[in-house]
Steps between C-alpha positions, in 0.01 A plus 500: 500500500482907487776684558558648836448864534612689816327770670679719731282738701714615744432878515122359499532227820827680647293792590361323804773575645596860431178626400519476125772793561733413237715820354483559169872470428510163656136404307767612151768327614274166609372523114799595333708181643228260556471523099771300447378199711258223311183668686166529274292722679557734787223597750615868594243510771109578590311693316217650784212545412480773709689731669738369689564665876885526553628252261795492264485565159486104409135483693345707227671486157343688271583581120680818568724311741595262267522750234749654712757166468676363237346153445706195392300446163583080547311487807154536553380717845192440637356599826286306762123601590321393789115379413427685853560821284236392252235401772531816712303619188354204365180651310762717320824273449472624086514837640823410746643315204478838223633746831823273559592383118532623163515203177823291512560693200504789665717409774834333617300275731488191299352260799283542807516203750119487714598356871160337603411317770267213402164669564660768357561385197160401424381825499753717247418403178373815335828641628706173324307579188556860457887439524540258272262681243770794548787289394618423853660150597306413789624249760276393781676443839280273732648540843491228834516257225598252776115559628330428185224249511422220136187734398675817495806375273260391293254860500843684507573320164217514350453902499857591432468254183150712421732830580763387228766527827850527398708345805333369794735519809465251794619715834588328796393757713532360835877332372360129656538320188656189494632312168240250530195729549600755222541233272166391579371805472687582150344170359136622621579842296629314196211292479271783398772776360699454236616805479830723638562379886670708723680431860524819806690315754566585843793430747375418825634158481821587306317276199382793247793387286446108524121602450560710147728246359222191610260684326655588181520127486153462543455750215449843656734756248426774696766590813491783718851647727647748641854649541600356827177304557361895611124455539241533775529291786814242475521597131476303187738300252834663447529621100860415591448156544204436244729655208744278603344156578354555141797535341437857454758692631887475321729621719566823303163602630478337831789748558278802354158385744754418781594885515132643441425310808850587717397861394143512528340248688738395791511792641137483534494148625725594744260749608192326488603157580256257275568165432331185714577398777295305872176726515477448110496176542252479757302736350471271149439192725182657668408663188572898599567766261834553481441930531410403840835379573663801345339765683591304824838475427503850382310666819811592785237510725390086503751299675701233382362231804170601387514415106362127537222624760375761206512204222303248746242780583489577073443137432206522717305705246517508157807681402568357182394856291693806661367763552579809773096545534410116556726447789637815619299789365201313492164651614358134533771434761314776712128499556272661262322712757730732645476531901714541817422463847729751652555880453810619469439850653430357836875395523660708284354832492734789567812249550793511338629203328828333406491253203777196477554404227709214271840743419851427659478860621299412745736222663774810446315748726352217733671652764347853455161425389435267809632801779227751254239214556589487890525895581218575259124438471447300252305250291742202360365321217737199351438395180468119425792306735734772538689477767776716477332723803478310853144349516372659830568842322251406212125585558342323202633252235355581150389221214276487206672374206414170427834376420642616775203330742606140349888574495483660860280257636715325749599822643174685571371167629714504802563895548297670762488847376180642462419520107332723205347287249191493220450169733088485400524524212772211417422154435489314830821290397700850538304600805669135670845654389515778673399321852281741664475261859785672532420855455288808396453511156385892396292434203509760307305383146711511137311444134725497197368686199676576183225747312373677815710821654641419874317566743500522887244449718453432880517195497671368175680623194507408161816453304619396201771292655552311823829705575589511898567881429171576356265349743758658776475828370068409448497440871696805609228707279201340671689529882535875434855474583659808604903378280622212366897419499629264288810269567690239313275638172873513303318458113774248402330175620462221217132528434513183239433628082236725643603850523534663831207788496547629818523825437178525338374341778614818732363713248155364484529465932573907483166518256304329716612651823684847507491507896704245616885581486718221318911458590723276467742415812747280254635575195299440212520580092117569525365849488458521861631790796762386670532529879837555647549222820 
């Protein structure tokens, strides 16, 4: 049998959670004690392809970063690239491949793990080649494991025996593995490679320990963990508990990694809160990416008694690949054709409008904002199922984020208040969500667009995100609104790993439209006026 080697990639998978925004002192300190501890080869996070767009410094680490650190010379570091970063380019992945790498030689990089999804991993061979022709150890990390069918074990085998792979890692993606069906699986593997065999475990079912020790006795050598199980989603195997169920950890140094992680890494998970627990387990049961799960949990602004209603309505499509532009940035969620049956400026034109939105300022000033909204002539938009403000005060409810259409189903089903939605241009399953027997839906149209420039017309806008502040703001542009005050807008909601970008937002509204006036009624750390109330 081959001796086990242990992979921890914490400051790789960790950065789920904190955006790969790992200090540099505690990336030292992290290497400096986590030298001591039996661990082979250290995954010190991404390497990106690209440039990254507010990330941490363990998204994208490049030479000079390392350069910058002093390396434990037993150990070997390695980072992880996705094969999405070679197919964005795919006629030139040899080019990608000379712009992100020097030799081995060359470098302190000694090993480059490729996270492929099975399709994926069909298609990067030049890349493979080129790295291991420049001295790199090359490990191939085939993800959803769990989903794989007979014939693709068997192509996946085949070309990473042609590409001379080094390690190929079996990722249980979706964390639904059972003993029984990753020993199967393992035994399908080890029937056509003979080579290194490697284990990423999840934790949705509190099993990504039981899982790596099962396989290691099926012959995989390979195991992946993380300080404190920190990893995306519920997290993975704990490097805690793998050192020591392998009889790798004397207690002279579980006393050493038991302070890096007091020091380090508690405080974070005390912060951030991973580790499984009932929606992970649901989620791996109907077969949902676990980042689904995480940005729930993360986002103040989804409910608690709405959690299993957004996992039913996820199992309903196929959520097992995340991805913020499949489900809730999507343009294939909205119609292709953009179009909108009504016209904002025959409502809204010269009015002034008040905005609620999600922050506990609002619920603060209810008091005040409501006697404003009865003494004054406004326009009172809600966002989503806020209902801090008494109902008969609020003019129009506001959706268009996917996500928040499934979680807030129930509620816009039975409320009466007339609502502004991209409702033609949603899939009919949507339109039945938002009940309109039971009200006037204002259709005002919405198309999602990454690479064009946003835009607002008279009867739809184009975005690059479904944000309820976007599209509010769109509308107020094409109503000709005469001001627009903002309440409850405090910039300290919990917006999930996704950075709040509000304030770009404003700026880009003031671009686009330099005559209506913006305030804020509430406190808020945006860049907004302040009214006094």
């Amino acid at each position: 049998m081959k001796a086990i080697k242990v992979l921890d990639c914490t400051l790789r998978d960790g950065g789920y959670y904190n955006n790969w925004d790992f200090k540099k002192p505690l990336i030292q300190k992290y290497l400096n004690d986590i030298s001591s501890q039996e661990i082979n080869f250290i995954e010190i996070g991404f390497r990106s392809l690209f440039d990254p767009n507010d990330k941490g410094i363990t998204f994208k680490v490049t030479d000079s970063i390392l350069n910058s650190l002093k390396l434990p010379k037993k150990i070997k570091i390695g980072v992880m690239v996705n094969a999405a970063d070679f197919l964005k380019d795919k006629d030139n992945m040899i080019k990608l491949c000379k712009k992100n790498f020097v030799k081995s030689k060359n470098s302190k990089l000694k090993f480059i793990r490729i996270a492929a999804h099975i399709h994926e991993a069909m298609q990067i061979s030049p890349a493979i080649k080129w790295l291991k022709k420049s001295g790199y150890f090359v490990c191939l990390n085939v993800m959803q494991v769990s989903e794989i069918k007979p014939e693709e074990i068997k192509s996946i085998c085949k070309i990473s025996i042609l590409n001379k792979i080094d390690v190929l890692y079996l990722a249980d993606s979706l964390g639904c593995l059972r003993s029984n069906d990753l020993a199967l699986i393992i035994k399908k593997f080890k029937k056509f490679w003979k080579g290194n065999l490697g284990i990423h475990a999840h934790d949705n079912l509190s099993q990504a320990l039981s899982n790596s020790v099962l396989a290691s006795k099926f012959g995989v050598n390979f195991i992946d963990c993380t300080l404190t199980g920190m990893g995306r989603g519920p997290g993975n195997a704990k490097t805690e508990e793998i050192l020591e169920k392998f009889n790798l950890l004397s207690p002279q140094k579980k006393m050493k990694l038991r302070t890096l992680i007091n020091v380090c890494f508690m405080p974070l998970k005390k912060k951030y809160k991973w580790g499984t627990n009932e929606y992970y387990k649901k989620a791996a049961f109907l077969k949902i990416h676990p980042t689904f799960i995480q940005e729930i949990l993360a986002d103040k602004r989804y409910k608690k008694k709405d959690y299993n209603g957004i996992i039913t309505n996820l199992a309903k499509s196929d959520a097992k690949k995340f991805s913020p532009f499949k489900l809730f940035f999507s343009h294939k969620i909205f119609g292709e054709k953009p179009s909108g049956s009504w016209l904002p400026r025959r409502d809204l034109k010269d009015k002034n409008l008040i905005f609620l939105g999600p922050g506990s300022n609002l619920k603060r000033f209810k008091y005040k904002i409501e006697n404003i909204i009865n003494r004054s002539d406004y326009v009172t938009i809600a966002f989503n199922t806020n209902e801090v403000i008494k109902e008969n005060l609020i003019n129009f409810r506001l959706v268009c984020h996917p996500m928040r259409i499934l979680s807030d189903s129930r509620f816009h089903s039975k409320n009466k208040t007339n609502m502004i939605a991209p409702f033609a241009m949603l899939p009919k399953q949507f339109q039945d969500l938002m009940n309109s027997n039971n009200k006037i839906i204002f259709d005002y149209g919405l198309n999602i667009s990454k690479k064009k420039n946003e835009k607002v017309f008279e009867n739809y806008c184009i975005l690059k995100e479904p944000l309820a502040i976007s599209y509010a703001l769109s509308i107020a542009i094409a109503g000709r609104a005469k001001s627009i005050s903002l309440a409850g807008f405090d910039g300290s909601a919990g917006l999930g790993t996704y950075k709040d970008n509000t304030n770009s937002i404003l700026k880009n509204f003031r671009k686009l439209n330099k005559n209506i006036n913006l305030t804020t009624l509430t406190p808020s750390k945006y860049k907004i006026r302040k009214l006094a109330i």
